[in-house]
C-alpha positions as CSV (number, residue, x, y, z in Angstrom):
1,X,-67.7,-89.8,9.1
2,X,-64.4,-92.0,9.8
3,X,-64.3,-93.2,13.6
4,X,-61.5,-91.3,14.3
5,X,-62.9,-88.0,13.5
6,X,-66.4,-88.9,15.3
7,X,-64.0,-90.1,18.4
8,X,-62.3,-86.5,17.7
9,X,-65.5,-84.4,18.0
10,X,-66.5,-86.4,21.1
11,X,-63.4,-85.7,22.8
12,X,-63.6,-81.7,21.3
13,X,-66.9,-81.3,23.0
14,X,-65.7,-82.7,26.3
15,X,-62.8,-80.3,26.6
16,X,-63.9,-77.0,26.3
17,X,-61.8,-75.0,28.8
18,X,-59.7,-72.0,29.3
19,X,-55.4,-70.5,29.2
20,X,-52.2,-68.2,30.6
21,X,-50.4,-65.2,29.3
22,X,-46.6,-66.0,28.8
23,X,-45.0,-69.3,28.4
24,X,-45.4,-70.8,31.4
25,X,-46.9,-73.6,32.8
26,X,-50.5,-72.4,33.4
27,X,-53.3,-74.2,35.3
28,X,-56.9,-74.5,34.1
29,X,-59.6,-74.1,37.1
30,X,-62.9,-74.6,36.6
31,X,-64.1,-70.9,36.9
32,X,-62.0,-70.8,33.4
33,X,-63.7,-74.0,32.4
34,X,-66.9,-72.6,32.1
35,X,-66.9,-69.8,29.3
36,X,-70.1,-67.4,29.8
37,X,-73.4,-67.7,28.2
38,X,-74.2,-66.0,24.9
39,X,-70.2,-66.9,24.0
40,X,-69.6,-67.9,20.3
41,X,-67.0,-70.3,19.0
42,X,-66.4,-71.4,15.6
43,X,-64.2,-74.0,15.0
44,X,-62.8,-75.3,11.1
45,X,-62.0,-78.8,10.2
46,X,-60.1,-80.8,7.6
47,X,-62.0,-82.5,5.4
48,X,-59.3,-85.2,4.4
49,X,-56.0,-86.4,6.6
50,X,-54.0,-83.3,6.8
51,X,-49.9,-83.2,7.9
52,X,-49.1,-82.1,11.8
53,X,-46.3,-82.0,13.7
54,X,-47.1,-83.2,17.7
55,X,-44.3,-83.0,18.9
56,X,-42.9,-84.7,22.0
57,X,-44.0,-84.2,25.8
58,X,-42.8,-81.7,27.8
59,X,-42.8,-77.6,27.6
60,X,-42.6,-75.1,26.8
61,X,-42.9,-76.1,22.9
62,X,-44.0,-73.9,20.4
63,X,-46.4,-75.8,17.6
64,X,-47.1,-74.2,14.6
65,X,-51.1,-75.2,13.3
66,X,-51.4,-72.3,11.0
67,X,-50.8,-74.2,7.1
68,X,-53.4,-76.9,7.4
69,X,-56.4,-76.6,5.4
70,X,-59.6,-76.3,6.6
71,X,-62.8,-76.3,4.7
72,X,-65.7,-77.3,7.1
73,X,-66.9,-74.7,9.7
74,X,-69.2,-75.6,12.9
75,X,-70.6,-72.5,15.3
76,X,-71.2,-73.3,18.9
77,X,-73.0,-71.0,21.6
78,X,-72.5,-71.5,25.1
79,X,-76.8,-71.2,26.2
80,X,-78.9,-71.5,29.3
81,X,-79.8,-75.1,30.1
82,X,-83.4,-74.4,30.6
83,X,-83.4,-73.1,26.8
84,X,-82.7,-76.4,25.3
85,X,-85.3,-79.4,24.5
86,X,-83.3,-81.4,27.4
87,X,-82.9,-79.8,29.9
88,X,-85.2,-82.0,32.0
89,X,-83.0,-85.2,31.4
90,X,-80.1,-82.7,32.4
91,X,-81.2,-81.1,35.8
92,X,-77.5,-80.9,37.4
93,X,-75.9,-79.5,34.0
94,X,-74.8,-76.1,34.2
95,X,-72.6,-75.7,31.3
96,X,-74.2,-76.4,27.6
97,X,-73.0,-76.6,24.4
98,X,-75.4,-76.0,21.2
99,X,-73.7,-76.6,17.9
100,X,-75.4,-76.6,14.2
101,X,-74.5,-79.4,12.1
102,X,-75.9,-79.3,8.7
103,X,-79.5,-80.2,9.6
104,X,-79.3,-80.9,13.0
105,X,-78.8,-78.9,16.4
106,X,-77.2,-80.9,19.2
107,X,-76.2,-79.9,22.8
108,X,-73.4,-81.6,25.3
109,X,-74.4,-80.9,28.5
110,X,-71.6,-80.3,31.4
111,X,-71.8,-80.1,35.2
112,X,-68.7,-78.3,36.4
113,X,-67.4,-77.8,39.7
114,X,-64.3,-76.3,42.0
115,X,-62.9,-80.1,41.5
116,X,-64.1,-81.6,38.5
117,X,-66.0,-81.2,35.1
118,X,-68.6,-84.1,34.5
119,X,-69.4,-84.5,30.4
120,X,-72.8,-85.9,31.2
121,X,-74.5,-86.4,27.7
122,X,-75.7,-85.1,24.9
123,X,-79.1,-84.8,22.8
124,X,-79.7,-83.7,19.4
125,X,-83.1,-83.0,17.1
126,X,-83.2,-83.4,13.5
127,X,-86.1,-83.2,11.6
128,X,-88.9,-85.0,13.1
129,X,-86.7,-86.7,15.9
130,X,-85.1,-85.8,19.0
131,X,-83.2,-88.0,20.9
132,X,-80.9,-87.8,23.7
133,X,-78.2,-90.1,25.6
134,X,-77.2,-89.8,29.3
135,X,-74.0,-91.4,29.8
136,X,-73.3,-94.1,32.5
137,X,-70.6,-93.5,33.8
138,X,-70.2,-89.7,32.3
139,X,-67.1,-88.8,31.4
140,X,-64.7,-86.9,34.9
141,X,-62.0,-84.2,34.3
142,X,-60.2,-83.7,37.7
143,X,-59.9,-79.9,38.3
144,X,-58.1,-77.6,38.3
145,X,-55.9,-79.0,35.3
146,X,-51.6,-78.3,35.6
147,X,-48.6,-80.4,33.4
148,X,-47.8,-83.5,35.1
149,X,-52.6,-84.0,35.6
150,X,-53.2,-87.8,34.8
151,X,-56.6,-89.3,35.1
152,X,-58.9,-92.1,34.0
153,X,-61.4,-90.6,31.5
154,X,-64.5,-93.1,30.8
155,X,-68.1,-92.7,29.5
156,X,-70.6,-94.2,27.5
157,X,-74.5,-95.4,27.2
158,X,-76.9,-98.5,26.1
159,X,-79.5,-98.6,24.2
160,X,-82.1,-101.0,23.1
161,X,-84.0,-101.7,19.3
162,X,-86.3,-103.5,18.6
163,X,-85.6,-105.8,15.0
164,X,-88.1,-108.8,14.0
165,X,-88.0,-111.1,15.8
166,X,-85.2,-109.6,18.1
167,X,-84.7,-107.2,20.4
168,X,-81.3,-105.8,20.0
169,X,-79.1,-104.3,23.0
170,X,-76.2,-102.0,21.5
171,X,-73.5,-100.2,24.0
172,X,-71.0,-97.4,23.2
173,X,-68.0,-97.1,25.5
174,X,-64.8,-95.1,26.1
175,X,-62.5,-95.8,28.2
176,X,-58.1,-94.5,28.6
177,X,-56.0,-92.4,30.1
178,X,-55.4,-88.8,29.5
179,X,-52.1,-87.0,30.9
180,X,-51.6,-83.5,30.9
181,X,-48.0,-83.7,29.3
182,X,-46.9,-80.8,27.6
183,X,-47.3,-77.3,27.4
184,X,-46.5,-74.0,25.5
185,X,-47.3,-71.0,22.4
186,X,-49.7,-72.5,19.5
187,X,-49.7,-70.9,16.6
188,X,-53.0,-70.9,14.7
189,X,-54.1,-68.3,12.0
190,X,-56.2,-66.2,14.6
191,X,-53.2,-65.9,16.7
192,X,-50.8,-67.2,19.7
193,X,-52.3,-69.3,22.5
194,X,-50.6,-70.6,25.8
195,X,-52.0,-74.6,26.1
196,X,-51.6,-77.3,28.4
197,X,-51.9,-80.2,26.0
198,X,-53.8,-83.2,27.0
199,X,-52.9,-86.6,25.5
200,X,-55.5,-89.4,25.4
201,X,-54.9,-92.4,24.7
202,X,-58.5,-94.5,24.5
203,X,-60.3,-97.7,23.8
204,X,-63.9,-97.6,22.0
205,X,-66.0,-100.7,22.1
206,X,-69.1,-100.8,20.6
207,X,-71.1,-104.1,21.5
208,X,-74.5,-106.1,20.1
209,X,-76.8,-108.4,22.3
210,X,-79.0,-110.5,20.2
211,X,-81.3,-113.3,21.6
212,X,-78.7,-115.9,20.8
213,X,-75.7,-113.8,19.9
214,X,-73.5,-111.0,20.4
215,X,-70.3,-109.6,19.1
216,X,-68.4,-106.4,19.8
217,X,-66.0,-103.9,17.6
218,X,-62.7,-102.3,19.7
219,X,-60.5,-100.0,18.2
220,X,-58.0,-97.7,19.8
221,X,-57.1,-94.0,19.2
222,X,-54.2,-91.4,20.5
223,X,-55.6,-87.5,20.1
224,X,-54.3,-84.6,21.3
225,X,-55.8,-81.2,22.6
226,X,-54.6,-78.0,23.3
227,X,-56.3,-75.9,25.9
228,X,-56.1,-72.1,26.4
229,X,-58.1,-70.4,29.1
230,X,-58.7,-67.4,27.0
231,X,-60.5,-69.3,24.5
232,X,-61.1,-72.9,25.3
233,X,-60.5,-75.5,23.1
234,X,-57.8,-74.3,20.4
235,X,-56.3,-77.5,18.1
236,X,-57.4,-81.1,18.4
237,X,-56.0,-84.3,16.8
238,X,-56.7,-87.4,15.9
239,X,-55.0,-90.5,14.8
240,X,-56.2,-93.1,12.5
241,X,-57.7,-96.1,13.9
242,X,-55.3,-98.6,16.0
243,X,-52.6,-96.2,16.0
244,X,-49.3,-97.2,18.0
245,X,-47.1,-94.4,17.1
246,X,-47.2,-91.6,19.4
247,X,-45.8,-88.8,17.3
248,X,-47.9,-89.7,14.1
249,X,-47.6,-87.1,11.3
250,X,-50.6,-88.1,9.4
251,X,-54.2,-86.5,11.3
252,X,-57.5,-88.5,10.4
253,X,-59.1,-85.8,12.4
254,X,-58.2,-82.0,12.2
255,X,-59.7,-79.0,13.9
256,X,-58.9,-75.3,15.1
257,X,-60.4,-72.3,16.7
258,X,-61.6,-70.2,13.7
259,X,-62.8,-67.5,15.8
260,X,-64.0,-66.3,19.4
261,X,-67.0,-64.0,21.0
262,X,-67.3,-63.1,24.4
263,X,-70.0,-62.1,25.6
264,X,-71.6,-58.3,25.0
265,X,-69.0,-58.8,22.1
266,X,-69.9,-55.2,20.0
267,X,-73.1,-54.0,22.6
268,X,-72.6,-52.6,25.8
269,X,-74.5,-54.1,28.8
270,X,-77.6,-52.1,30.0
271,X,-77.0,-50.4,33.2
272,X,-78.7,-48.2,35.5
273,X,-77.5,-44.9,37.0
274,X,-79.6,-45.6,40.3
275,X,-76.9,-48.7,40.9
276,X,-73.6,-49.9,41.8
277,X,-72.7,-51.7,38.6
278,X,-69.9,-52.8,36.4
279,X,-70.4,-53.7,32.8
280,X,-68.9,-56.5,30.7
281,X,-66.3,-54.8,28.6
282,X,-66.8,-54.3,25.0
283,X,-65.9,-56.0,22.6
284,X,-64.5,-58.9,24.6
285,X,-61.9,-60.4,23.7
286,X,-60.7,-57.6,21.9
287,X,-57.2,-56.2,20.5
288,X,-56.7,-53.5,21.4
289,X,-58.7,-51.3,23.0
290,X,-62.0,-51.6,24.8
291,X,-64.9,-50.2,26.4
292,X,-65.7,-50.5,30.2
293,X,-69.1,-49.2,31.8
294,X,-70.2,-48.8,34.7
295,X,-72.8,-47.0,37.0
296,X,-72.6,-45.1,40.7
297,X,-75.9,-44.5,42.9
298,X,-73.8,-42.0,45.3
299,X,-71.1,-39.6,45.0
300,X,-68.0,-40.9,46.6
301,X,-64.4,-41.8,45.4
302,X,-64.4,-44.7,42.9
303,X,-61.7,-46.9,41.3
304,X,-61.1,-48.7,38.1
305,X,-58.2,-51.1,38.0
306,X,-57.2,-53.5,35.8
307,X,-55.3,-56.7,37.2
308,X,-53.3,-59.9,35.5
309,X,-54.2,-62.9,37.0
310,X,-52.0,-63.3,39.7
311,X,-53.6,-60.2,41.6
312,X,-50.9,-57.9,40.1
313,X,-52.0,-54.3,39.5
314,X,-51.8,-53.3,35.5
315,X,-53.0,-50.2,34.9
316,X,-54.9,-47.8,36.8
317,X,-58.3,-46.4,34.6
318,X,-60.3,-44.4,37.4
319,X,-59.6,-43.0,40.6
320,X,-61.4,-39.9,41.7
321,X,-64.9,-38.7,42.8
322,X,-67.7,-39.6,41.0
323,X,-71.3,-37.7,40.6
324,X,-74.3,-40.4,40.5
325,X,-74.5,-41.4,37.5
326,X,-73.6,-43.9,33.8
327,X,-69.7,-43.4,33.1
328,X,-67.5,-45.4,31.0
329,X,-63.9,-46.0,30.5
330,X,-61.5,-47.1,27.4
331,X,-58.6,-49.3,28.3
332,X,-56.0,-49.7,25.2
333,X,-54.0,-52.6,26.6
334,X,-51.6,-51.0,28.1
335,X,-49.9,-51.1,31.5
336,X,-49.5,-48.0,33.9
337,X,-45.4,-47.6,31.5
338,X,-47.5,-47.1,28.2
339,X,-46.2,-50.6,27.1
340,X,-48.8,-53.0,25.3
341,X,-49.7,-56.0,27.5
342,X,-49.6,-59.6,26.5
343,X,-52.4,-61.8,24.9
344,X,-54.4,-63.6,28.0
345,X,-56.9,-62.8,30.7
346,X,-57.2,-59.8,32.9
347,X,-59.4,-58.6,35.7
348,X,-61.3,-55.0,36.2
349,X,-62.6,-54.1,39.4
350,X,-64.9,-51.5,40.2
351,X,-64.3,-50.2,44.0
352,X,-66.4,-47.6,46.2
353,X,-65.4,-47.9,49.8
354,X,-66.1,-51.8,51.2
355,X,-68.1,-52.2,47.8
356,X,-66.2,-54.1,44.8
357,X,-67.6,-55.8,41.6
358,X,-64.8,-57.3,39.8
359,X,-65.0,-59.1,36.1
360,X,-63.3,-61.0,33.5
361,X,-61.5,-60.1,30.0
362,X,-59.7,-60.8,26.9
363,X,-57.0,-59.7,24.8
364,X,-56.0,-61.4,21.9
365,X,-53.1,-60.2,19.5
């Protein structure tokens, strides 16, 4: 694999976050950082350099991803930390990545909080070996992300080898800056997205400590990534190595968002007549209707909404007395006019009296 496009799936797997619903400058939090467990993403990349227009800083922009080729598919799940081989190495980590990759699994492990996300490592088996690598320092994304974010982003390990009659110490660090410095509409072949696009601009250095020698190998990189907090991660590119020109047309690394599954994508949840509950809405995301269910222990007056998420009401599902008992409720995307909603998040909330449950969805067009 070129540098660049090792650099690029580096940088891939330390920005998976979440996006807006109209062209607007959005902001990124980290509740929309995190993407739940049991989520699916596939992602395809170009095999060889492929043509892309940047663009230029600034918003809102439209770019238009959808005629590169793509022949080189990767599935990540979001999982449970205490599922994976490392999770001991890990103990603060509370969002994990698993992808396949030919005959290997390998897992990035995040800790994300209200003000940052913290790319910590990553560990991989194949067959016959595992091995992991806790970076020092790990890699910091301030948060909540907005245009105009600029940061320091660094991370990297050591490691040590032993060679007769040496013993070998070999680094890997990263080091730039990363500016939050456009925004707008992607176009991909699974649909629109509203981004923030980060643009990194970073130094790798790779060094070797021998007994009586040691030499190092720098190279630097620009890459770009679009962000949507519907989905995560939706384009990144890479430069070649030593790149200088910021609006390069020629990508040494390529990759999109092939496709997206929330979680109880296709299954309801299980829920239980004898509780309060609200079930995650199947499928999620979805286009454009789906299935919301949910459970009342008393009789009373209960209420469905849906919300956008600024707190505005969008349509109105439920809103009379309820039996105890398992109900459920089909929204078709529309607002309380009968006219089709945009592609982003929304909110349902379940209300009964002072009691509320509320949870997060998809639509994607």
């Amino acid at each position: 694999m070129k540098k660049s496009g090792l650099f690029g799936v580096f940088l891939g797997a330390a920005l998976f976050v979440l996006a807006g619903t109209s062209q607007a400058q959005i902001e990124i939090t980290w509740d929309e950082y995190m993407l739940d467990v049991g989520t699916v993403i596939e992602k395809e990349s170009a095999v060889d350099t492929v043509t892309v227009d940047v663009g230029s800083p600034g918003g809102p922009h439209t770019w238009d991803f959808t005629s590169q080729t793509c022949a080189v598919v990767t599935e990540t799940r979001v999982v449970e930390r205490t599922t994976t081989p490392f999770a001991d190495q890990f103990p603060s980590a509370n969002f994990v990545l698993e992808t396949d990759s030919a005959d290997s699994l390998h897992w990035h492990y995040h800790q994300v909080t209200p003000s940052f996300s913290e790319f910590q490592g990553w560990g991989w088996q194949i067959p016959d070996t595992s091995v992991y690598k806790r970076f020092s320092p790990p890699g910091r994304t301030p948060l909540p992300l907005v245009y105009g974010s600029s940061y320091h982003y660094e991370w990297g390990w050591s490691d040590t080898m032993e060679a007769d009659p040496d013993t070998i110490i070999y680094s890997f660090q990263t080091c730039g800056r990363h500016t939050v410095d456009a925004y707008g509409t992607v176009q991909i072949p699974l649909g629109n997205f509203e981004t923030l696009r980060i643009a990194s601009f970073d130094t790798i250095t790779i060094t070797w400590i021998m007994e009586d020698m040691s030499f190092d190998v720098t190279t630097t990189h620009i890459n770009y990534s679009w962000l949507s907090e519907d989905v995560g991660q939706v384009v990144c590119i890479g430069s070649d190595i030593d790149e200088t020109d910021l609006n390069f047309t020629t990508a040494h690394c390529f990759s999109r968002l092939k496709s997206f599954t929330g979680i109880a994508d296709g299954e309801p949840m299980s829920l239980h007549p004898g509780d309060f509950q609200l079930g995650q809405n199947y499928p999620n995301p979805f286009n454009p209707m789906t299935t919301i269910e949910y459970a009342v222990p008393n009789e009373g007056l209960f209420q469905l909404k849906i919300y956008n998420t600024a707190g505005q009401l969008v349509k109105t599902l439920v809103d009379e007395v309820k039996a105890p008992g398992k109900y459920s409720a089909i929204w078709d995307g529309s607002n309380e006019a009968g006219s089709p909603v945009a592609t982003g998040v929304y909110l349902y909330r379940l209300r009964a009296g002072d009691d509320q449950i509320t949870r997060k969805m998809v639509i994607l067009k």
